[in-house]
C-alpha positions as CSV (number, residue, x, y, z in Angstrom):
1,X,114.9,127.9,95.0
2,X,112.0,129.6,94.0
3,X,108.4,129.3,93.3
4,X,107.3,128.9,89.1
5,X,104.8,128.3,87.4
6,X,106.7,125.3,85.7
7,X,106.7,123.6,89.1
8,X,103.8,120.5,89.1
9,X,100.2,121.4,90.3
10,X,100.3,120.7,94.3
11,X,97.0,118.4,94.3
12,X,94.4,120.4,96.2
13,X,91.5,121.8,94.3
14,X,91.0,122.2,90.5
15,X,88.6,123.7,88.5
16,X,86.5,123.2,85.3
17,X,87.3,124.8,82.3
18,X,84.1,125.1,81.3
19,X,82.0,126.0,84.6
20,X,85.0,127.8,86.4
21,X,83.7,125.8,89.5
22,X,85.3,123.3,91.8
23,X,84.6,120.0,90.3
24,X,83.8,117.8,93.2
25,X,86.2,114.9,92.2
26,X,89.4,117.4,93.3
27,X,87.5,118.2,96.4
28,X,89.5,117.4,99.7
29,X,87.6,114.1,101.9
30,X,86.6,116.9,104.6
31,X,84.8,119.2,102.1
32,X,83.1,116.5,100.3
33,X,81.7,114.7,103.5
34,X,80.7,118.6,105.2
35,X,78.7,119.4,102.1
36,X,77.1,115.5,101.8
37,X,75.9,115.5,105.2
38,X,74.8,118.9,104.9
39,X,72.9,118.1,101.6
40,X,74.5,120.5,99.3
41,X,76.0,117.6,97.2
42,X,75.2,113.5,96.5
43,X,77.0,110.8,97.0
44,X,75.7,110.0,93.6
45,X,77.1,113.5,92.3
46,X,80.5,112.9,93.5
47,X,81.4,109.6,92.4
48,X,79.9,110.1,88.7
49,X,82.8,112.9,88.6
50,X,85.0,110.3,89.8
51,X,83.8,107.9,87.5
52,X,84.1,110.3,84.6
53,X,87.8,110.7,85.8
54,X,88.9,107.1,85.9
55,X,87.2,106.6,82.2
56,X,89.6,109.9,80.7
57,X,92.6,108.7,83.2
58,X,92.6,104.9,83.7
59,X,94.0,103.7,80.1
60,X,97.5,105.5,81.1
61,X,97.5,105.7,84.8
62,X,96.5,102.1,85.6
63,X,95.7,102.5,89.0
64,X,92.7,100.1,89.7
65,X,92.7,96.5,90.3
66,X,89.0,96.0,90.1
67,X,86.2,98.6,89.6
68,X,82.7,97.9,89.2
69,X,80.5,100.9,88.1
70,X,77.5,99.5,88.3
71,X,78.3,98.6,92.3
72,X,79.7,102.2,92.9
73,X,76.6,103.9,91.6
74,X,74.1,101.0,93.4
75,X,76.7,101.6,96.8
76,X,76.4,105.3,96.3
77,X,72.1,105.8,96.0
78,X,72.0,103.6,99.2
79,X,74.4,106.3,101.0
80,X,72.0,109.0,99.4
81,X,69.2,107.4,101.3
82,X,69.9,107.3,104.6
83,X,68.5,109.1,107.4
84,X,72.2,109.1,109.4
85,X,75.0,110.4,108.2
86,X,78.7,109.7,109.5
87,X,81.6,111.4,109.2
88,X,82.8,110.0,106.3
89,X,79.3,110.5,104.4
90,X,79.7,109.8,100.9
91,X,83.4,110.0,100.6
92,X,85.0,107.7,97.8
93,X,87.8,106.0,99.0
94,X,90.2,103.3,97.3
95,X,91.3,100.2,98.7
96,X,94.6,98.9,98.5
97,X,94.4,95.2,97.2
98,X,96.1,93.4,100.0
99,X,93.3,94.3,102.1
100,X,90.1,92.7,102.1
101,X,86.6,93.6,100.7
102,X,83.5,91.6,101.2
103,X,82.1,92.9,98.2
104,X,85.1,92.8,95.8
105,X,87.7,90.5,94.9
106,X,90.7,90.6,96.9
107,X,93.4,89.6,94.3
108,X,96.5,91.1,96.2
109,X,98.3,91.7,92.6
110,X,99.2,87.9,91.8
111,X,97.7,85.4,89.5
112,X,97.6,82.8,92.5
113,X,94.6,84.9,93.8
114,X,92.7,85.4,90.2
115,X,88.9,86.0,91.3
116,X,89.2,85.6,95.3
117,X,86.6,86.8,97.5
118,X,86.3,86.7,100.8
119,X,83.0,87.1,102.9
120,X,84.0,90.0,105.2
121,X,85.7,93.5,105.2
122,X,89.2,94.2,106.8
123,X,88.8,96.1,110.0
124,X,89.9,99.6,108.5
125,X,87.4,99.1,105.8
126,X,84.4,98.1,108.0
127,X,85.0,100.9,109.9
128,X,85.1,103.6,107.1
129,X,82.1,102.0,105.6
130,X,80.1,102.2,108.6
131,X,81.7,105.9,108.9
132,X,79.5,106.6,105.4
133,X,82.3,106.1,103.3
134,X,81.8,104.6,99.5
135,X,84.5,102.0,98.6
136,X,85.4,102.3,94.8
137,X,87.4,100.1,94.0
138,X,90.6,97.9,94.5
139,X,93.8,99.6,94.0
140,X,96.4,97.9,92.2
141,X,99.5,96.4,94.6
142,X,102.1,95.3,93.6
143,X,102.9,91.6,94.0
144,X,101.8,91.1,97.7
145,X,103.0,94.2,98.7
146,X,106.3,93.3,97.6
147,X,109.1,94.5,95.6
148,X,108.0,93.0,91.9
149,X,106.3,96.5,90.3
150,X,103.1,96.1,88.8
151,X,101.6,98.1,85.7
152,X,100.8,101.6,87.2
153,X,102.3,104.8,86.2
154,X,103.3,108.0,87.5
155,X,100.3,110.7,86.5
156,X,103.2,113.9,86.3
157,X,104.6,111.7,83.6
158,X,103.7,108.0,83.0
159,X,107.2,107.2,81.9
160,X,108.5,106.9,85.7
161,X,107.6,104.7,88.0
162,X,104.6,105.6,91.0
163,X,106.2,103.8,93.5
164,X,105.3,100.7,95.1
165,X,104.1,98.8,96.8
166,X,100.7,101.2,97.1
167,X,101.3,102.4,94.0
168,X,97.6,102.4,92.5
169,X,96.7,104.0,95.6
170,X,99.0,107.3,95.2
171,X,98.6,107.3,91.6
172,X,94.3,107.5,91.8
173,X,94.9,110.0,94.6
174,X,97.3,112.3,93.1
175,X,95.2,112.1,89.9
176,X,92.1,112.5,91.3
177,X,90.1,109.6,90.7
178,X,89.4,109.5,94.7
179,X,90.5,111.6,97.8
180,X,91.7,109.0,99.8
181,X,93.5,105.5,99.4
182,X,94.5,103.0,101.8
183,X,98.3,101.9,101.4
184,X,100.2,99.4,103.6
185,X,104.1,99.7,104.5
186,X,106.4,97.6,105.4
187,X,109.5,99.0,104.1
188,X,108.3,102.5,102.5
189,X,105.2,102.0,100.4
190,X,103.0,104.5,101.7
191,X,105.8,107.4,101.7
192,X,107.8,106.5,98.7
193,X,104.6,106.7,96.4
194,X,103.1,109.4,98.2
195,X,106.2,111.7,97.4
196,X,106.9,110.2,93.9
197,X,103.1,111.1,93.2
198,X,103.1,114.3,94.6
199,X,100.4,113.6,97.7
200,X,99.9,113.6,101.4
201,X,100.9,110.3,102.4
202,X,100.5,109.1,107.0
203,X,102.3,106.3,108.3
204,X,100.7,105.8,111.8
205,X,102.6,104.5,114.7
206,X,102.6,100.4,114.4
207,X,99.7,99.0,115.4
208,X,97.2,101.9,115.6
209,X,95.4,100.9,112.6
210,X,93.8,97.4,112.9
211,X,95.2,95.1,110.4
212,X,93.1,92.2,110.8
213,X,92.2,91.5,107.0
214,X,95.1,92.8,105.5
215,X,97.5,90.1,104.1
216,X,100.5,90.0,106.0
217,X,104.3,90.9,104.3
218,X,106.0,90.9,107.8
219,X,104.4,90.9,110.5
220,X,106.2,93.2,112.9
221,X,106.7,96.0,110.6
222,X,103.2,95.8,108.3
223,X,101.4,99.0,109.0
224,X,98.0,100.3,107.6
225,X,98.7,104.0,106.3
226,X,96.5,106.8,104.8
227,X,96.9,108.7,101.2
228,X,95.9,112.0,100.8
229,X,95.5,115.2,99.4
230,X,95.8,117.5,102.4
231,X,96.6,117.5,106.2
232,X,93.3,117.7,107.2
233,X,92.3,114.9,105.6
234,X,94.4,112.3,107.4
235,X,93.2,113.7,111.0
236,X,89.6,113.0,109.6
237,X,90.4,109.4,108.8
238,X,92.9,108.9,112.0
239,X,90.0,110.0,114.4
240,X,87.0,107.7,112.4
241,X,89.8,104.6,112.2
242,X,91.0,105.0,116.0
243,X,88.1,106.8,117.7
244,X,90.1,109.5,118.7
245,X,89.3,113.0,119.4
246,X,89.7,116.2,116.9
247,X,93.8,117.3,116.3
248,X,94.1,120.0,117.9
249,X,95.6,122.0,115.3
250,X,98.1,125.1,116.4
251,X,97.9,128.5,116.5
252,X,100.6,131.0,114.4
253,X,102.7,131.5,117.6
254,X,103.1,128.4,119.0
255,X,107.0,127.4,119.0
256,X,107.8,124.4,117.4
257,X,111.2,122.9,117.5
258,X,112.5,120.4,114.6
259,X,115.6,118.2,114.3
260,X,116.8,118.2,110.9
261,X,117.9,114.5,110.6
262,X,119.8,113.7,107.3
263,X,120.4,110.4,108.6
264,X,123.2,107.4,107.5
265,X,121.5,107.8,104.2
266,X,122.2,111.3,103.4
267,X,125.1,110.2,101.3
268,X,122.9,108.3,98.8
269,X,120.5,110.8,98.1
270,X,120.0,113.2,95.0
271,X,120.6,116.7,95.0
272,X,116.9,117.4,94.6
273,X,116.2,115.8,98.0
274,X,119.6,117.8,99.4
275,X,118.3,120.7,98.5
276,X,114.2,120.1,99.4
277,X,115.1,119.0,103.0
278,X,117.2,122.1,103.5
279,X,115.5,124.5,102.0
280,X,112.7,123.3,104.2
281,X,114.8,123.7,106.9
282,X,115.7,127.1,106.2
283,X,112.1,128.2,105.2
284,X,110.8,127.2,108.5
285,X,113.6,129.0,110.6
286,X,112.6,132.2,109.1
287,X,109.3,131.6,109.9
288,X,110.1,131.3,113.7
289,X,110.7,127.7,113.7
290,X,113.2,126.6,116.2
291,X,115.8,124.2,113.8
292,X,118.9,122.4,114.8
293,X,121.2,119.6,113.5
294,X,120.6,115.9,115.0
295,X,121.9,112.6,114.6
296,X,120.5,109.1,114.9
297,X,122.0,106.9,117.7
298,X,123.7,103.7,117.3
299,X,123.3,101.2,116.5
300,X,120.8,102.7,113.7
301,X,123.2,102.4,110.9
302,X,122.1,98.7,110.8
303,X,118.6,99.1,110.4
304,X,118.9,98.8,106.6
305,X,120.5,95.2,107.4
306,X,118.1,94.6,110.3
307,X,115.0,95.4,108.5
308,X,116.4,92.9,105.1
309,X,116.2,90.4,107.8
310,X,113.1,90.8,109.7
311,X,111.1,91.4,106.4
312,X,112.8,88.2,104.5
313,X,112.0,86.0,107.6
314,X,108.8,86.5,108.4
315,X,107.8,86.5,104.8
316,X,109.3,83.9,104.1
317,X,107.3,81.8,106.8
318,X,103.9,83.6,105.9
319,X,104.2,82.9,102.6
320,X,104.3,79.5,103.3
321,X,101.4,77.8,101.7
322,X,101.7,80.4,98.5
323,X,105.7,79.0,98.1
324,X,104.5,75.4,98.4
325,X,101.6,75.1,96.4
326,X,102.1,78.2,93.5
327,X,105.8,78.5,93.5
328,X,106.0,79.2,90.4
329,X,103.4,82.1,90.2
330,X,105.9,84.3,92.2
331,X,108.2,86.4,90.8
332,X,112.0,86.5,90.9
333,X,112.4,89.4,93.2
334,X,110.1,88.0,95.4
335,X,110.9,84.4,95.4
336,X,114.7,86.0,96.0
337,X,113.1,87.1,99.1
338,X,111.7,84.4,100.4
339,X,114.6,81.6,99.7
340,X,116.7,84.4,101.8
341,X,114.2,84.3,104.5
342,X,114.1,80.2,104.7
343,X,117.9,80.5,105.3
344,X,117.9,82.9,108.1
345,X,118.6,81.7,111.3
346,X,116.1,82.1,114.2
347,X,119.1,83.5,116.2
348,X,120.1,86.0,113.4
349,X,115.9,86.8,113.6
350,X,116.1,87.5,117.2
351,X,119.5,89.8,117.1
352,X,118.1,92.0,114.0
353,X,114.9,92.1,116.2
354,X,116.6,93.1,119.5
355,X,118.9,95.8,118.0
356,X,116.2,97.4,116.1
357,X,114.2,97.5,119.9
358,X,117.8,99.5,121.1
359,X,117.6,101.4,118.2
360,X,113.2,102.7,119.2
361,X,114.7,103.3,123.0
362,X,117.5,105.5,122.2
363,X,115.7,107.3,119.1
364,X,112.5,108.1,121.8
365,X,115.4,110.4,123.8
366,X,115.6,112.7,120.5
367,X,112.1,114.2,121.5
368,X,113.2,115.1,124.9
369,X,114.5,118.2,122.5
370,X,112.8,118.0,119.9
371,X,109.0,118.2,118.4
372,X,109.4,116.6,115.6
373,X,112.2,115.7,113.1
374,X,112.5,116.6,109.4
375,X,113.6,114.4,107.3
376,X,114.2,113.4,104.0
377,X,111.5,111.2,102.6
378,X,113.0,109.6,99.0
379,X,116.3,109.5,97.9
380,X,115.2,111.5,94.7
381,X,112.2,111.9,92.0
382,X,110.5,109.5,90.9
383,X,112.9,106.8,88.6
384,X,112.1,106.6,84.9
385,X,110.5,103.5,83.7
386,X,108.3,101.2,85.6
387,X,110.7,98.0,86.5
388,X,111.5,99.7,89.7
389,X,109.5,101.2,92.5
390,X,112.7,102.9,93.9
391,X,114.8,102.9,97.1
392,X,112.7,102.5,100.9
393,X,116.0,103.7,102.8
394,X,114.9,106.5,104.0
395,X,111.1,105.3,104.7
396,X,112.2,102.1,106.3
397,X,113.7,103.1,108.9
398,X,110.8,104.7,110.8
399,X,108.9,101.7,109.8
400,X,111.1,100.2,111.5
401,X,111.1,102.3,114.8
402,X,107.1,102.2,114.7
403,X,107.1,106.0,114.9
404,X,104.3,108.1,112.9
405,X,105.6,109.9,109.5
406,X,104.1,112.0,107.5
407,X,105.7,113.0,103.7
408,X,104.5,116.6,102.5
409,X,104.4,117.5,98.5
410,X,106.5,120.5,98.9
411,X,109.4,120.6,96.1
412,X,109.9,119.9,92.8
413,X,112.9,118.5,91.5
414,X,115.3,119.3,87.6
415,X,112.6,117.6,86.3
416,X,109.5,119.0,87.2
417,X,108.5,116.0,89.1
418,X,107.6,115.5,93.1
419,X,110.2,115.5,95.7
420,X,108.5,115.2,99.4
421,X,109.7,115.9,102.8
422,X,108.9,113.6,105.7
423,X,108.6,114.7,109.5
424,X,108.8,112.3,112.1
425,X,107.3,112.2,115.4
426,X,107.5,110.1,118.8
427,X,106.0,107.0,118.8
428,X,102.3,107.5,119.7
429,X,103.0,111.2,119.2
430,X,100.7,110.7,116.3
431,X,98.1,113.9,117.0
432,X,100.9,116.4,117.7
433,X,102.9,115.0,114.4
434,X,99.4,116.1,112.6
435,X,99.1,119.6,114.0
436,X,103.2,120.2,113.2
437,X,102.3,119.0,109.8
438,X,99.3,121.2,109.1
439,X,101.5,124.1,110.0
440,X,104.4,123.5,108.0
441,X,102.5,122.6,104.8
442,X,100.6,125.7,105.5
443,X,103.9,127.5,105.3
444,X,105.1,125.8,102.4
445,X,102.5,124.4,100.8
446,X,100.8,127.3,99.1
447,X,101.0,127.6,95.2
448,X,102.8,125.3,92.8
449,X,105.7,122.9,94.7
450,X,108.9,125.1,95.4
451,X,111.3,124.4,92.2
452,X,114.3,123.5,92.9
């Protein structure tokens, strides 16, 4: 494996043409809100860039469910003119469309919800707004956050599919249009779309992210994530969404040891992801890392059956009034879903509920040795053609376990395109997971993605 030229653009900072100068839509969240607060640059200035982006971009990436102009620029001379500034001063963010806006329609990518509004903010948004942060606009979803793919495309090549269900959320990142999207997952729709697209992409451990607002898939697996550009940017956003003090972040000799965790799905992935996760592996034992071979406990071979289960179930039963009153405004895959759920038994519920709760306890006792795990994050690049978002196998099952995951754009597969790696912490572990992360993606993250 080597380094070329060839190899995708990692996104990170680009530069005009023209000007040979940093053009402020490519600009990480934490550089953007240092220089707004500090006056050097508008709110204004940074999301007519943005704007100018999404007007070259939008009619082949596709990655905005609503966008107003007008409201941006109104949203973004207010930010100019106040006297305090938050953390988040003037950054641009996009909003996943299964999460509510007061001041955009929440249309959650279905026809059933054509034009609704509601009169408040979801928690995570009310809190980045009153962090200073300018909401842009609704990214597309697909169907409920469900598995029916929706119209976005891949921006390394529009014929293949971003990834679902936060698809419009990874695509605008990765293409620039903002430098930071909310995504929701309940299977593996922050991480599969995050490595597809070539991006930073932060599960959180379940339930550290307020989801009140945010329409519910299934309940005990939804969870808020964060897609971004760099490291650094998901601690900013962590600490304004939780109130939690700075990361941390570690110094050149601290000794970090990872479990390199193939796990039951090794067998179904491509040789791109083969070789990314071990080459990663390698790269970071050379550099001092501490690296050995683990396994997941049983029972967590059935957490791709336990997780069918719990998602069908409780979606079935939240989807309720939508299956009663618009049944036929939802599509195949998921009305296949939901008739599965209505014929679960309760019982079968509970068992899939209790084995994935063996499954957290005996996968905690891996970090008695352990930092953190490396892991693969997709079984492959991103598929061609947009009638599937791909495989969740090896997303879902930390979903699953609640633990916090982060996927890394570090590879590049036979065809030029994104091929992540995911690391895995203990559950609450989220801080630590961050610092890990920064170091390794300062270790391999420098330059074009490593070709495979």
């Amino acid at each position: 494996m080597s380094r070329t030229s060839s190899a995708p653009a990692r996104p990170a900072t680009a530069v005009d043409p023209f000007t040979m100068k940093p053009s402020l839509n490519t600009l990480p969240a934490t550089e953007l809100a240092a220089q707004a607060t500090a006056g050097a640059i508008t709110c204004e200035q940074v999301v007519r860039e943005c704007l100018d982006r999404v007007a070259a971009r939008e009619p082949v990436i596709k990655a905005w469910a609503y966008i107003d102009p007008d409201l941006v620029l109104r949203q973004a001379k207010a930010i100019d003119a106040r006297a305090n500034r938050g953390p988040l001063h003037g950054v641009p963010i996009g909003i996943k469309d299964v999460i509510e806006t007061a001041d955009m329609p929440t249309q959650m990518g279905s026809s059933i919800y054509r034009g609704y509004q509601t009169l408040s903010d979801a928690s995570c948004v009310a809190v980045l707004r009153a962090a200073g942060a300018l909401i842009f606009g609704k990214t597309v979803t697909c169907e409920f956050a469900g598995p029916a793919a929706n119209v976005t495309t891949n921006p390394h090549d529009p014929t293949r599919t971003p990834g679902g269900s936060s698809s419009g959320s990874g695509a605008a990142v990765a293409d620039y249009m903002v430098p930071f999207g909310f995504g929701t997952q309940t299977g593996g729709s922050v991480q599969r779309p995050s490595s597809y697209c070539g991006i930073v992409g932060f599960k959180p451990s379940f339930g550290l992210i307020n989801p009140q607002g945010v329409k519910p898939a299934a309940e005990s697996l939804d969870t808020v994530g964060l897609m971004v550009r760099t490291v650094e940017d998901a601690e900013l956003f962590m600490r304004v969404l939780t109130g939690s003090e700075p990361v941390r972040w570690l110094s050149g000799d601290t000794r970090i040891r990872v479990g390199l965790c193939r796990t039951y799905a090794w067998d179904g992935a491509e040789e791109a992801t083969r070789q990314a996760v071990e080459d990663a592996a390698r790269r970071l034992e050379k550099a001092g890392f501490t690296v050995r071979d683990v396994e997941l406990p049983s029972p967590c071979e059935t957490l791709p059956t336990t997780r069918e289960i719990i998602n069908d179930f409780e979606r079935a039963r939240g989807m309720a009034w939508e299956w009663n009153t618009h049944r036929d405004q939802i599509s195949a895959a998921l009305a296949k879903a939901i008739r599965n759920g209505l014929t679960i038994p309760r019982a079968q519920y509970i068992e899939a509920l209790e084995t994935v709760e063996r499954c957290r306890q005996r996968t905690a006792q891996l970090f008695n040795d352990v930092d953190v795990l490396l892991t693969p994050t997709v079984n492959g690049e991103a598929p061609v053609g947009l009638a599937n978002t791909g495989d969740h196998r090896f997303q879902s099952i930390w979903t699953q376990l609640r633990t916090p995951a982060v996927t890394l754009p570090t590879h590049a597969g036979p065809n030029g395109m994104p091929v992540g790696i995911q690391l895995i912490g203990p559950r609450y572990g989220d801080d630590r997971l961050l610092a890990i992360a920064q170091r390794v993606f300062a270790l391999l993250g420098r330059g074009p993605m490593i070709k495979l």
